[in-house]
Each structure stands twice: as structure tokens, then as C-alpha cells.
mmCIF file as gemmi writes it, N, C-alpha and C atoms, coordinates in Angstrom:
data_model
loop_
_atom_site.group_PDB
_atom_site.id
_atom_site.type_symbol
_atom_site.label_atom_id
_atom_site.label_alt_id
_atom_site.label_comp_id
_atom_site.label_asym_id
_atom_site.label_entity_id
_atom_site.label_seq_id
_atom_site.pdbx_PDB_ins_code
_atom_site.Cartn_x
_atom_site.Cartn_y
_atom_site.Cartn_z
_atom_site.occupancy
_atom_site.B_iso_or_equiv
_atom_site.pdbx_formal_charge
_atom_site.auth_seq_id
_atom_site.auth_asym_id
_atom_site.pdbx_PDB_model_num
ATOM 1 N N . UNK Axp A 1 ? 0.836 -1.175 0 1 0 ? 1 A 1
ATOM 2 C CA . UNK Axp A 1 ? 0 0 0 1 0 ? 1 A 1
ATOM 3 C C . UNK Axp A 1 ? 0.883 1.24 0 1 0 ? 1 A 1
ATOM 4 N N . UNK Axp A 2 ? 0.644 1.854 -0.581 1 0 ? 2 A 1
ATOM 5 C CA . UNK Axp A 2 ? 1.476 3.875 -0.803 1 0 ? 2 A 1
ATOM 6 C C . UNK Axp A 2 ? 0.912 4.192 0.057 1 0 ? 2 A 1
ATOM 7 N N . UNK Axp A 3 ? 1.941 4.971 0.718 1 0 ? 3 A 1
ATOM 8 C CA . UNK Axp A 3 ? 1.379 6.341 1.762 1 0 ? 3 A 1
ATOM 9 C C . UNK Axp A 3 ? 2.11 7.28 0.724 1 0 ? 3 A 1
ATOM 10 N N . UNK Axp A 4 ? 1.124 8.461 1.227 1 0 ? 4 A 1
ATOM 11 C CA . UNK Axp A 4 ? 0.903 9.41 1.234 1 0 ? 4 A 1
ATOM 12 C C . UNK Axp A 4 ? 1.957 10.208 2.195 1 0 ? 4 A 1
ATOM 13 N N . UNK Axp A 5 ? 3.425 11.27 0.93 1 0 ? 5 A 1
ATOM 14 C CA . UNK Axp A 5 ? 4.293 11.325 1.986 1 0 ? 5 A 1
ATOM 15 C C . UNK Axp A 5 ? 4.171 12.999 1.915 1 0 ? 5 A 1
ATOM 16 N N . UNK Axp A 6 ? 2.844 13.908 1.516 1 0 ? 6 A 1
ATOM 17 C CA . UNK Axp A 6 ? 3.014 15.473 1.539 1 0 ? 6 A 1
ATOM 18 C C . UNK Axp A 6 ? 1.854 15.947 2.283 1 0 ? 6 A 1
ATOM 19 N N . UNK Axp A 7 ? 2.4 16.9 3.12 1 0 ? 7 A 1
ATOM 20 C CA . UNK Axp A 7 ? 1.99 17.255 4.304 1 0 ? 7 A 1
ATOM 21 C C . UNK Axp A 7 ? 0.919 18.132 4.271 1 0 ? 7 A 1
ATOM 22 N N . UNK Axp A 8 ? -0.296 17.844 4.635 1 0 ? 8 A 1
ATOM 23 C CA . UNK Axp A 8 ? -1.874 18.727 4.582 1 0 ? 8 A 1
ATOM 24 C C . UNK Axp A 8 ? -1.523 19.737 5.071 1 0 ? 8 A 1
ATOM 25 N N . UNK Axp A 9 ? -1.635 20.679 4.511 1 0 ? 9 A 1
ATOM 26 C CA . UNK Axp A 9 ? -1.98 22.623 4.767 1 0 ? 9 A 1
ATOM 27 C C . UNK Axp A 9 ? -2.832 22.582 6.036 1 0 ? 9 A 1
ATOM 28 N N . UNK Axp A 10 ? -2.297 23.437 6.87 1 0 ? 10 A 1
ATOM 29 C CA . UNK Axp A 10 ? -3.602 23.763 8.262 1 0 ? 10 A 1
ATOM 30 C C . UNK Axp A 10 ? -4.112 24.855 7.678 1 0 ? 10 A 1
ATOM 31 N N . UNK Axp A 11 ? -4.929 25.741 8.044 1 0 ? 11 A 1
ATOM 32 C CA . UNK Axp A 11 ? -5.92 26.747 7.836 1 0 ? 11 A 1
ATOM 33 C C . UNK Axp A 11 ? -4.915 27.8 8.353 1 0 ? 11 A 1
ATOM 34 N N . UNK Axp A 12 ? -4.059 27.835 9.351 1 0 ? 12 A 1
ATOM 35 C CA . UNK Axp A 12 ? -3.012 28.702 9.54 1 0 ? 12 A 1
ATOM 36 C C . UNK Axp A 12 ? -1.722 28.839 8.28 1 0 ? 12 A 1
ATOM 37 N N . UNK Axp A 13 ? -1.794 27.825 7.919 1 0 ? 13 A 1
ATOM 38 C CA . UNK Axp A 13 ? -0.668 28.029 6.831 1 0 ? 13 A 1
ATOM 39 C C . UNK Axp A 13 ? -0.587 28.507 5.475 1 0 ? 13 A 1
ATOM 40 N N . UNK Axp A 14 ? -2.315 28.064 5.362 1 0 ? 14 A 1
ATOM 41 C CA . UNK Axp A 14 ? -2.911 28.687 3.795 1 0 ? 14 A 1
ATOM 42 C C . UNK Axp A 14 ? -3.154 30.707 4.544 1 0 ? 14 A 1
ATOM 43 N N . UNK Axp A 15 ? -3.401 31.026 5.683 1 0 ? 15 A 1
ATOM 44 C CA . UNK Axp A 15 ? -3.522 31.986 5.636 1 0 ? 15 A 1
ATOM 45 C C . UNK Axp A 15 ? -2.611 33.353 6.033 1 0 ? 15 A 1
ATOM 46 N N . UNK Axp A 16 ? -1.057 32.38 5.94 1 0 ? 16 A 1
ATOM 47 C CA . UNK Axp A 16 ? 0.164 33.148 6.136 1 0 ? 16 A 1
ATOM 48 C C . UNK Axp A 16 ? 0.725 33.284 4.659 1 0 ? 16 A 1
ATOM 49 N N . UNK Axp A 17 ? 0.171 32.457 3.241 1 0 ? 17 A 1
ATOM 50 C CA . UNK Axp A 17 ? 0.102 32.17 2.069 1 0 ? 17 A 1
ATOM 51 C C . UNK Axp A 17 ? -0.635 33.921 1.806 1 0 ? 17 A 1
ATOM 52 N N . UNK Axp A 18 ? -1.654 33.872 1.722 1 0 ? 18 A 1
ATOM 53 C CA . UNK Axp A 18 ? -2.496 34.894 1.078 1 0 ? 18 A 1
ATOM 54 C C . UNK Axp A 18 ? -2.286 36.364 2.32 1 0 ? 18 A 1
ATOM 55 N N . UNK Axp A 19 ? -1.051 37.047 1.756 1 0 ? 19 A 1
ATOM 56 C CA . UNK Axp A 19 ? -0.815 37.86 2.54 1 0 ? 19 A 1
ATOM 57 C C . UNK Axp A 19 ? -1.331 39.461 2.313 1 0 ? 19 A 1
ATOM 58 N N . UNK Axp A 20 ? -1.666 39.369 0.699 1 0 ? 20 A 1
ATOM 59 C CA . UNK Axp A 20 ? -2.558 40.559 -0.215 1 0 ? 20 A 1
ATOM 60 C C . UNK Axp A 20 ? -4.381 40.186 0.501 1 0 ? 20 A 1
ATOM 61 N N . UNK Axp A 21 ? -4.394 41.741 1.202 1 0 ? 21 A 1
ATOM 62 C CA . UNK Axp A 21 ? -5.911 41.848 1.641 1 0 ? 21 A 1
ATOM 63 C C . UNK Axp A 21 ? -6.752 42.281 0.701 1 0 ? 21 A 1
ATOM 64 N N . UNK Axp A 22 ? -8.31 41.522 0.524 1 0 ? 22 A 1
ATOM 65 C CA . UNK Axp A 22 ? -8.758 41.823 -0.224 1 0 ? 22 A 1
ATOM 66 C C . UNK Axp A 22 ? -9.385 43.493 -0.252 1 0 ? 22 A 1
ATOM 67 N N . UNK Axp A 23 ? -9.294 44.254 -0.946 1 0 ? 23 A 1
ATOM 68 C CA . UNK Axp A 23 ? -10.527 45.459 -0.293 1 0 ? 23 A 1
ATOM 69 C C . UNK Axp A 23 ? -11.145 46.271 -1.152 1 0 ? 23 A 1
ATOM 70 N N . UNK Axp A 24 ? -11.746 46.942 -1.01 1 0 ? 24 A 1
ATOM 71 C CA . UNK Axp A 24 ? -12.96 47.76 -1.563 1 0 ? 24 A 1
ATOM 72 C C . UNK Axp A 24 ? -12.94 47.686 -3.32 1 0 ? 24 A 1
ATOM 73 N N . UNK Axp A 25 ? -11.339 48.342 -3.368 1 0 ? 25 A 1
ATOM 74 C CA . UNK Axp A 25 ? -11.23 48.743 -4.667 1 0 ? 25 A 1
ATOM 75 C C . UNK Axp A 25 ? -11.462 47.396 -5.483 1 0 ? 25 A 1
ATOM 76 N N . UNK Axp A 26 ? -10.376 46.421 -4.695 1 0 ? 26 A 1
ATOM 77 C CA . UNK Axp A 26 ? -10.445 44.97 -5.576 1 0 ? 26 A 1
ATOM 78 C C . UNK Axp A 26 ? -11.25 44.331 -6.214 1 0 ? 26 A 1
ATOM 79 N N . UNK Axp A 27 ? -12.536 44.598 -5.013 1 0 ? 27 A 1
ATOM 80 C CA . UNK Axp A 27 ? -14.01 43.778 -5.685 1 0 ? 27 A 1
ATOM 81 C C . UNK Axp A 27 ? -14.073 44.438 -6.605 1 0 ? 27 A 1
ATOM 82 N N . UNK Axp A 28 ? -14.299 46.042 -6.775 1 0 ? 28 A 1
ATOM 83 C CA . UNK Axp A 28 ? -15.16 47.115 -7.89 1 0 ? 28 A 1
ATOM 84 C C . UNK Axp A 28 ? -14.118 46.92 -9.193 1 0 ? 28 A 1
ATOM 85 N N . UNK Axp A 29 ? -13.183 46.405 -8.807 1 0 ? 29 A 1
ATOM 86 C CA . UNK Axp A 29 ? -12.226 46.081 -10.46 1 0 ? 29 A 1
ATOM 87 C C . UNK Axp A 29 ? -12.714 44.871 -10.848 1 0 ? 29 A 1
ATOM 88 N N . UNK Axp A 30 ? -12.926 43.742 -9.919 1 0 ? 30 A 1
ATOM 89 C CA . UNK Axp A 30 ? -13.394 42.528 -10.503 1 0 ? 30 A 1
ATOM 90 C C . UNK Axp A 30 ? -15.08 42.851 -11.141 1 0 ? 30 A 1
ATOM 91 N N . UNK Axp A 31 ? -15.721 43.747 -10.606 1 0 ? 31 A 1
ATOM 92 C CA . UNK Axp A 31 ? -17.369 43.962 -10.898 1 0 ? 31 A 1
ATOM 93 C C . UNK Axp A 31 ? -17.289 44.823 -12.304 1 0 ? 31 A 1
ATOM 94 N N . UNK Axp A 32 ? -15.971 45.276 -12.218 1 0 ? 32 A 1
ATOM 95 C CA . UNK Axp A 32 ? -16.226 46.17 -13.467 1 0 ? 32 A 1
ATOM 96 C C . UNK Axp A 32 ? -15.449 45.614 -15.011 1 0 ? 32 A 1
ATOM 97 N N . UNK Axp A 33 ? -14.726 44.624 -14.632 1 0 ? 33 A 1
ATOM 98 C CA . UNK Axp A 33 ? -14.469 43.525 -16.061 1 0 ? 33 A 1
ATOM 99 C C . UNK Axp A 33 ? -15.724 43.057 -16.894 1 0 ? 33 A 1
ATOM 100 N N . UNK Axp A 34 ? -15.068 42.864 -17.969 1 0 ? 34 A 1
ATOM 101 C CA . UNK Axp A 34 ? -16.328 42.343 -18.636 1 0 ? 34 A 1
ATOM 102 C C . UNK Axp A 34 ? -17.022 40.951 -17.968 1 0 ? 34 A 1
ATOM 103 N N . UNK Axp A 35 ? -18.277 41.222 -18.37 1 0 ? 35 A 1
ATOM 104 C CA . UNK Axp A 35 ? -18.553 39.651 -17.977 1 0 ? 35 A 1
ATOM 105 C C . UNK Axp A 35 ? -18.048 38.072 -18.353 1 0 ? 35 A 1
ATOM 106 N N . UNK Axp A 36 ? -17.853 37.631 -17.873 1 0 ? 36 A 1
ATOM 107 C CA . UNK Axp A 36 ? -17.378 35.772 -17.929 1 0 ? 36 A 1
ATOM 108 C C . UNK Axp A 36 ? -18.572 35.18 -19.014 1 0 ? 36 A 1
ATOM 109 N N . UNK Axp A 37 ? -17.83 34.509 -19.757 1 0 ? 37 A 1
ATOM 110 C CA . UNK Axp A 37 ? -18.598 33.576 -21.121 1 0 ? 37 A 1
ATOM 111 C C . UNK Axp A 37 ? -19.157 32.213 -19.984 1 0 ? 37 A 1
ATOM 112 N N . UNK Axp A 38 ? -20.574 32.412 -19.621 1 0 ? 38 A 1
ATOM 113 C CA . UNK Axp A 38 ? -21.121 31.346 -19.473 1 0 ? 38 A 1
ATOM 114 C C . UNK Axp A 38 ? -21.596 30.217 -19.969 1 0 ? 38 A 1
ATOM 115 N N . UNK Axp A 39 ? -21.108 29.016 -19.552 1 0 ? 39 A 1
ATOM 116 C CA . UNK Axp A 39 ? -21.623 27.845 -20.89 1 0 ? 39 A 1
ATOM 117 C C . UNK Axp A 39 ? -19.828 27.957 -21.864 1 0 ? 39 A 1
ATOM 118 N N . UNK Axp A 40 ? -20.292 27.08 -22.659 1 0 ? 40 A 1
ATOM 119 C CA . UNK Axp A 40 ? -19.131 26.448 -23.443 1 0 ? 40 A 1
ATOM 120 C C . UNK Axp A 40 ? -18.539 27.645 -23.682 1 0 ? 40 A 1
ATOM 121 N N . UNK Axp A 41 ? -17.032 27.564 -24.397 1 0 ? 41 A 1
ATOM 122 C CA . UNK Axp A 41 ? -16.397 28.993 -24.416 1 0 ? 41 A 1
ATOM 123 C C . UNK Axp A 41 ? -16.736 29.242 -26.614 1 0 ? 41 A 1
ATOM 124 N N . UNK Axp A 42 ? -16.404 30.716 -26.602 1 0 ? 42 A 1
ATOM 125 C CA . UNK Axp A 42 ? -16.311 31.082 -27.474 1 0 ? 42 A 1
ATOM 126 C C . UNK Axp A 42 ? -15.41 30.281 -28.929 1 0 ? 42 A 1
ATOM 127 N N . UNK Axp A 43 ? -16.494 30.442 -30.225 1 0 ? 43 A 1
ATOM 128 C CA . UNK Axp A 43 ? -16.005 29.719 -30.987 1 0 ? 43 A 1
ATOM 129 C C . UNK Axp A 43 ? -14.65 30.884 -32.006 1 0 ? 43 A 1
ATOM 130 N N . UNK Axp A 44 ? -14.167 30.859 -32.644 1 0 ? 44 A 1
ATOM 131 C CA . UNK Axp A 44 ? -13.138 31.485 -33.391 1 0 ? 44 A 1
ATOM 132 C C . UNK Axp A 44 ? -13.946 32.558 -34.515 1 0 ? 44 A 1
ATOM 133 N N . UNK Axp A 45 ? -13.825 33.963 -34.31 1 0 ? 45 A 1
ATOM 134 C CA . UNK Axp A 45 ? -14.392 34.978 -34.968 1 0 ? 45 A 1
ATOM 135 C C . UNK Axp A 45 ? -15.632 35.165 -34.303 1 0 ? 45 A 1
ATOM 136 N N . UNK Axp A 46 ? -16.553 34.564 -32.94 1 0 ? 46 A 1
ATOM 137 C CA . UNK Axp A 46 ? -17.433 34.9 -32.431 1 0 ? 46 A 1
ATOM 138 C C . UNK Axp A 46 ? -17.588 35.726 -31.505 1 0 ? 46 A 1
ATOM 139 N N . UNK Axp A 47 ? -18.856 36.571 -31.5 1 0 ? 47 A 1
ATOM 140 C CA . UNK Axp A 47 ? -18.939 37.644 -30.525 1 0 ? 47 A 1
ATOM 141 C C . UNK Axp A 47 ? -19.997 37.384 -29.585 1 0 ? 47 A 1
ATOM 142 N N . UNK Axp A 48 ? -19.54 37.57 -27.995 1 0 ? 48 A 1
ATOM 143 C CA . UNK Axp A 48 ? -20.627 36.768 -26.988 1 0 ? 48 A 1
ATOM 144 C C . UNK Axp A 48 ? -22.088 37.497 -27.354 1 0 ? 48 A 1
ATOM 145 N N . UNK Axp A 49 ? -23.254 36.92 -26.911 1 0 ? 49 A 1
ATOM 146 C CA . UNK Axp A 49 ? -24.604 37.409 -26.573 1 0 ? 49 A 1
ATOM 147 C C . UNK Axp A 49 ? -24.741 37.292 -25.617 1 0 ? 49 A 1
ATOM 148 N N . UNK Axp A 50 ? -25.79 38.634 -25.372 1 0 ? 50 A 1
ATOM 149 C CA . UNK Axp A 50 ? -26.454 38.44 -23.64 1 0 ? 50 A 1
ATOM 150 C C . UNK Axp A 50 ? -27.997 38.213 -23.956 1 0 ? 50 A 1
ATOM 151 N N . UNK Axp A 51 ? -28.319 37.407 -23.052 1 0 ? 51 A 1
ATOM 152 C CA . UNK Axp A 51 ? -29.478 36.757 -23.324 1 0 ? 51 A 1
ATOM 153 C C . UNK Axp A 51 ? -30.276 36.635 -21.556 1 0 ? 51 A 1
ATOM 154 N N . UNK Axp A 52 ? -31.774 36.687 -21.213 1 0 ? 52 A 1
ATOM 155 C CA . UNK Axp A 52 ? -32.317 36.906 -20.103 1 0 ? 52 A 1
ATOM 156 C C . UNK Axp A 52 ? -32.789 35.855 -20.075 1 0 ? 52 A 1
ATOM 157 N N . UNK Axp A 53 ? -32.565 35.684 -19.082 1 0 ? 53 A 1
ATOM 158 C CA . UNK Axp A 53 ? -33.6 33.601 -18.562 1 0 ? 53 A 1
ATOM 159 C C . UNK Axp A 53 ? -34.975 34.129 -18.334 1 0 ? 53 A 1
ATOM 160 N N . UNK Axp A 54 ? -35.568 33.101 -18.671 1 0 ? 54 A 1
ATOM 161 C CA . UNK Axp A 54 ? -37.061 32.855 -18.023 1 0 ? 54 A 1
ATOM 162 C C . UNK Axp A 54 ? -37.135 31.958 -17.612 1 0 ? 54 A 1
ATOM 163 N N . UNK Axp A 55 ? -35.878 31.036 -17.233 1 0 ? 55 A 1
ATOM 164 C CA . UNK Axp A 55 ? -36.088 29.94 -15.8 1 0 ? 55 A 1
ATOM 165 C C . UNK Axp A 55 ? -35.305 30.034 -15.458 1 0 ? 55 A 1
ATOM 166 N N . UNK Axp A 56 ? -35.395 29.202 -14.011 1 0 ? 56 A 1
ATOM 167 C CA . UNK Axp A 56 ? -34.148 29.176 -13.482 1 0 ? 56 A 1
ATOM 168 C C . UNK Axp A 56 ? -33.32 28.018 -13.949 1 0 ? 56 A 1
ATOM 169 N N . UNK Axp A 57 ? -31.856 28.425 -13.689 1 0 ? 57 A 1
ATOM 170 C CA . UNK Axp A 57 ? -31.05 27.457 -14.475 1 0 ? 57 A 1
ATOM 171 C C . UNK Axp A 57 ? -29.531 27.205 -14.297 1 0 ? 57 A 1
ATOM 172 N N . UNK Axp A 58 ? -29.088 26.308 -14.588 1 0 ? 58 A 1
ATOM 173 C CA . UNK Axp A 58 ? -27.571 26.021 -13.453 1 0 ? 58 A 1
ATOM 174 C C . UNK Axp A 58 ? -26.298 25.3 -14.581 1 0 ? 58 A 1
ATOM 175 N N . UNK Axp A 59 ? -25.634 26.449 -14.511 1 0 ? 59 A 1
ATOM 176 C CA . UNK Axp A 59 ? -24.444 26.452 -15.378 1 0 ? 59 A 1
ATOM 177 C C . UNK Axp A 59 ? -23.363 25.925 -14.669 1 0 ? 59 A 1
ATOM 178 N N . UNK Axp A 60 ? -22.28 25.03 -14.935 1 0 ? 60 A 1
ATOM 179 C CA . UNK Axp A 60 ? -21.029 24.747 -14.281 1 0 ? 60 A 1
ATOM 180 C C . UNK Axp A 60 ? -20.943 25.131 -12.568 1 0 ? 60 A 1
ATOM 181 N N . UNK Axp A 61 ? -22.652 24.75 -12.034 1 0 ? 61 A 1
ATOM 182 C CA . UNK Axp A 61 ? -22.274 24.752 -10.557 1 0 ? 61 A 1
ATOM 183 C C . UNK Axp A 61 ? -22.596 26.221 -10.454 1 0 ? 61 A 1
ATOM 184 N N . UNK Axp A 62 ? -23.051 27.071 -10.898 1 0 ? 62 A 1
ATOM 185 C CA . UNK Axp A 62 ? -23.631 28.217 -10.399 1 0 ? 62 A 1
ATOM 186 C C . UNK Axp A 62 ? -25.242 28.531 -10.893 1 0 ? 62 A 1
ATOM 187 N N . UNK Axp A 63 ? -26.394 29.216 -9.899 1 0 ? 63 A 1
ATOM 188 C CA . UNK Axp A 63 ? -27.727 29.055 -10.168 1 0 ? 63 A 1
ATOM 189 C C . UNK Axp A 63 ? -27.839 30.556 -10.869 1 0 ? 63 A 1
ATOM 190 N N . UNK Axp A 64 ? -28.29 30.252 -11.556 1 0 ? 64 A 1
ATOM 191 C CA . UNK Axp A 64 ? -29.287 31.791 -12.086 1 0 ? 64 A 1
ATOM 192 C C . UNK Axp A 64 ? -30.341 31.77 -12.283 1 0 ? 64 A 1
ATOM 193 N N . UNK Axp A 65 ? -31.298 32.781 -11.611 1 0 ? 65 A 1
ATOM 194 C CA . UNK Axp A 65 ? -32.567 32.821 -11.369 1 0 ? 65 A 1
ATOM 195 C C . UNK Axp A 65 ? -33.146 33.524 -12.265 1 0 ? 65 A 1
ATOM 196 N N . UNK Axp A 66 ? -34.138 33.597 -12.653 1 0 ? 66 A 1
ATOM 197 C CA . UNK Axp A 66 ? -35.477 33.802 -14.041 1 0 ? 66 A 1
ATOM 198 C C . UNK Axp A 66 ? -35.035 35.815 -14.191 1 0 ? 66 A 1
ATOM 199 N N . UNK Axp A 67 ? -35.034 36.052 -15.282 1 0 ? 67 A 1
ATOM 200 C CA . UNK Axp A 67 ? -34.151 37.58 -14.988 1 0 ? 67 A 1
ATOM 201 C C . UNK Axp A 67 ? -33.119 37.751 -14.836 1 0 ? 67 A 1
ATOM 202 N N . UNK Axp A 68 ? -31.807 36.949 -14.794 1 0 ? 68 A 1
ATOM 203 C CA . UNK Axp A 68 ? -30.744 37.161 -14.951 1 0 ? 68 A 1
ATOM 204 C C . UNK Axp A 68 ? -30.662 36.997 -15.969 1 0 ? 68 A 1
ATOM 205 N N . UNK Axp A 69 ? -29.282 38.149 -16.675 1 0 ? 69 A 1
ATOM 206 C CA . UNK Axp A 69 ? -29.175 38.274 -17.713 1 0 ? 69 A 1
ATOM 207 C C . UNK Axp A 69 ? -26.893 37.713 -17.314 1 0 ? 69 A 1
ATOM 208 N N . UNK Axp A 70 ? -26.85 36.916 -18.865 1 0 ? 70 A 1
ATOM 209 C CA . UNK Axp A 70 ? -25.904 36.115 -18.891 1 0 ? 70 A 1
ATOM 210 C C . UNK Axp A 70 ? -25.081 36.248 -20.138 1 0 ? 70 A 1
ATOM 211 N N . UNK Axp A 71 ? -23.811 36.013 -20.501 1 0 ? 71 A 1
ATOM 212 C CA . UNK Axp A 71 ? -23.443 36.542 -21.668 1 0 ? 71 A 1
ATOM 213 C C . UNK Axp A 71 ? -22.41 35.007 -22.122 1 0 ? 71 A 1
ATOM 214 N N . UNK Axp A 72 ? -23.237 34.747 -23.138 1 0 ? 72 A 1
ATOM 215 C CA . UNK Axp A 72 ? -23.014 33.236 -24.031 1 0 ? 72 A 1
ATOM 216 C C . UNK Axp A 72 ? -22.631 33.363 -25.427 1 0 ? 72 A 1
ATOM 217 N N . UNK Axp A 73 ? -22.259 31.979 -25.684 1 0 ? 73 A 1
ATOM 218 C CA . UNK Axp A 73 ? -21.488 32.012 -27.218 1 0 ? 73 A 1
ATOM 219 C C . UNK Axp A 73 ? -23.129 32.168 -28.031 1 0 ? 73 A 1
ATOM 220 N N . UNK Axp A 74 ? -22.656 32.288 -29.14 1 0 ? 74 A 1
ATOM 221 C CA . UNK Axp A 74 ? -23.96 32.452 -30.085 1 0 ? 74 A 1
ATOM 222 C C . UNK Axp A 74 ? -24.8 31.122 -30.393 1 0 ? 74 A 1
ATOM 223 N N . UNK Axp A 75 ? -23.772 29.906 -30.17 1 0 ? 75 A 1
ATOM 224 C CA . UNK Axp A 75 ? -24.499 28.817 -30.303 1 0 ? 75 A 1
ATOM 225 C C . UNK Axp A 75 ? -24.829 27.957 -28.682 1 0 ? 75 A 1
ATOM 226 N N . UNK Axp A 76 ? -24.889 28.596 -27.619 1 0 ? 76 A 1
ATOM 227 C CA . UNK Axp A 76 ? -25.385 28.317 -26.432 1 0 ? 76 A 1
ATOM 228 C C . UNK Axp A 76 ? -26.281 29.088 -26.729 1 0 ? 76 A 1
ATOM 229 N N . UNK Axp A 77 ? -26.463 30.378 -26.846 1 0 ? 77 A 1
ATOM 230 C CA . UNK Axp A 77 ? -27.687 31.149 -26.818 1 0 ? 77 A 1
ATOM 231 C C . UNK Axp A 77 ? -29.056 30.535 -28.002 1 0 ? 77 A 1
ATOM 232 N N . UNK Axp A 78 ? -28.47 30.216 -29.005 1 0 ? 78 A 1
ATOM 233 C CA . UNK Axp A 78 ? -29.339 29.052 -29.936 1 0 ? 78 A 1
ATOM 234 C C . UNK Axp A 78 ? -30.153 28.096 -28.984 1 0 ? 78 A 1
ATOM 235 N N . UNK Axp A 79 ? -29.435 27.369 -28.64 1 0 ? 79 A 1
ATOM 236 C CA . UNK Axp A 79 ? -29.847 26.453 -28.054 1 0 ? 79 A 1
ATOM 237 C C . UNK Axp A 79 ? -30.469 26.109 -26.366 1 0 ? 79 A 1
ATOM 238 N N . UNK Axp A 80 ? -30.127 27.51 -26.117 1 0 ? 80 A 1
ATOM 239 C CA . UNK Axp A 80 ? -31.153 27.879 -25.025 1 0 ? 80 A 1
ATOM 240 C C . UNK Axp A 80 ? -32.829 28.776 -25.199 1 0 ? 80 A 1
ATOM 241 N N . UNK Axp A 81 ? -32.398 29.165 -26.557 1 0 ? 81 A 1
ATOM 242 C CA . UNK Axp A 81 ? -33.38 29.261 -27.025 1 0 ? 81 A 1
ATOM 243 C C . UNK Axp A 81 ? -34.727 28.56 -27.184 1 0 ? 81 A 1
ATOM 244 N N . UNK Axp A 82 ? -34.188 27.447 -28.395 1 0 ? 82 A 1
ATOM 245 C CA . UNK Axp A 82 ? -34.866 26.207 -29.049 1 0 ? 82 A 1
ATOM 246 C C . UNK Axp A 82 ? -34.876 25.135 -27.736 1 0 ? 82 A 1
ATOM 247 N N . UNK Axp A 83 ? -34.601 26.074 -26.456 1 0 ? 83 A 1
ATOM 248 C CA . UNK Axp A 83 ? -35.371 24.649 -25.014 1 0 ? 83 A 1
ATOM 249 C C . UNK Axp A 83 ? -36.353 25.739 -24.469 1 0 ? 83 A 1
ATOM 250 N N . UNK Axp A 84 ? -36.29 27.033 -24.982 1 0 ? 84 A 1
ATOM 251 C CA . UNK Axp A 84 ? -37.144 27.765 -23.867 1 0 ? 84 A 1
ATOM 252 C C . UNK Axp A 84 ? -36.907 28.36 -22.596 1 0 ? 84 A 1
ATOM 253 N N . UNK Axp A 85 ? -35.153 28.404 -22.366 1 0 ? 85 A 1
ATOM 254 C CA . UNK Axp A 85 ? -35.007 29.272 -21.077 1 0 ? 85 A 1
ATOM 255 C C . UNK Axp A 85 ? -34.23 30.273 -21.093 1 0 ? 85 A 1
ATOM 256 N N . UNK Axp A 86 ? -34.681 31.241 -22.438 1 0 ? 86 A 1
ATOM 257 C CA . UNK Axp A 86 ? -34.436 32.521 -22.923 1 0 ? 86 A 1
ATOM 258 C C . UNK Axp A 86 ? -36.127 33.17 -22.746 1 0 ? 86 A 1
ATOM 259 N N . UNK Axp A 87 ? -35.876 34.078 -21.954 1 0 ? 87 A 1
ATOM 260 C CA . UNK Axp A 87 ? -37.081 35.275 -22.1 1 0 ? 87 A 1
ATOM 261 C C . UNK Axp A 87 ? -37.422 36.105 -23.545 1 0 ? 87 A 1
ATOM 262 N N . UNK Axp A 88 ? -38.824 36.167 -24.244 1 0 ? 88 A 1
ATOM 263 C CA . UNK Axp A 88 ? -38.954 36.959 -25.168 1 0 ? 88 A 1
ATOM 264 C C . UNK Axp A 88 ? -38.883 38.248 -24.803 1 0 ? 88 A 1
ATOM 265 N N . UNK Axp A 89 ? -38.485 38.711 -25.683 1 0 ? 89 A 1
ATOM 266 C CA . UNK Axp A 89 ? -37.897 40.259 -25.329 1 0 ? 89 A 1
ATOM 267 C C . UNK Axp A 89 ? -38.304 40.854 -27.01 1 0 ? 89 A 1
């Protein structure tokens, strides 16, 4: 049987690691990037769409609720279409 010869991180050690505090400004730079390609990534010469749910719906482990608006490749947005959990607009 292998053991296992590398030594588990305590919660003290990961937090002598992350010595940059997060703060105010940091979040409002991350809020103010463009948005993240939800769903499969972008195909070559494509430009994302934003598109509004009318259900709720769960991408790679994150929920979005009916009214969120999301920004997808052109052929995710197709095909969220042709299921119905794109809002007419």
C-alpha cells in the first residue's frame, strides 16, 4: 500500500500564504471587467450574446434565477433558445 508522503496545509498556513488583503477597490475592479462567457467557451471569430432567462437554471455549478441576464457564445444562446429558457424580449 502507498502512503501518502506530503503534508496537509492547516488553515493557519494557507492563511500566512495569502498575505494581499482583499478590499474595496479589488471587488469594484473585478465587478467592473467584462462579464465571464457562461456555458461552453467562445467559438473562433465569435462575438458573446447576452441573453435573459425565463427559468431558473444552473451552469457549471452556479444558479441563475429567471431575470438574470448572462453573456453566451452564439451557439449556447441558440440552443437555449430552441429549449425555452431565454425570455422573449
Amino acid at each position: 500500500m502507498a502512503t501518502n508522503t506530503t503534508t496537509k496545509k492547516t488553515t493557519a498556513d494557507a492563511a500566512e500564504e495569502s498575505t494581499e488583503p482583499v478590499t474595496a477597490e479589488a471587488r469594484l475592479e473585478r465587478t467592473r471587467r467584462a462579464p465571464a462567457i457562461v456555458g461552453p467557451p467562445l467559438g473562433e471569430g465569435q462575438e458573446p450574446v447576452n441573453v435573459t432567462l425565463s427559468h431558473h437554471l444552473r451552469i457549471d455549478g452556479t444558479d441563475y434565477t429567471p431575470g438574470a441576464e448572462i453573456t453566451v457564445s452564439p451557439d449556447y444562446a441558440r440552443r437555449l433558445r430552441g429549449q425555452g429558457f431565454t425570455a422573449r424580449t
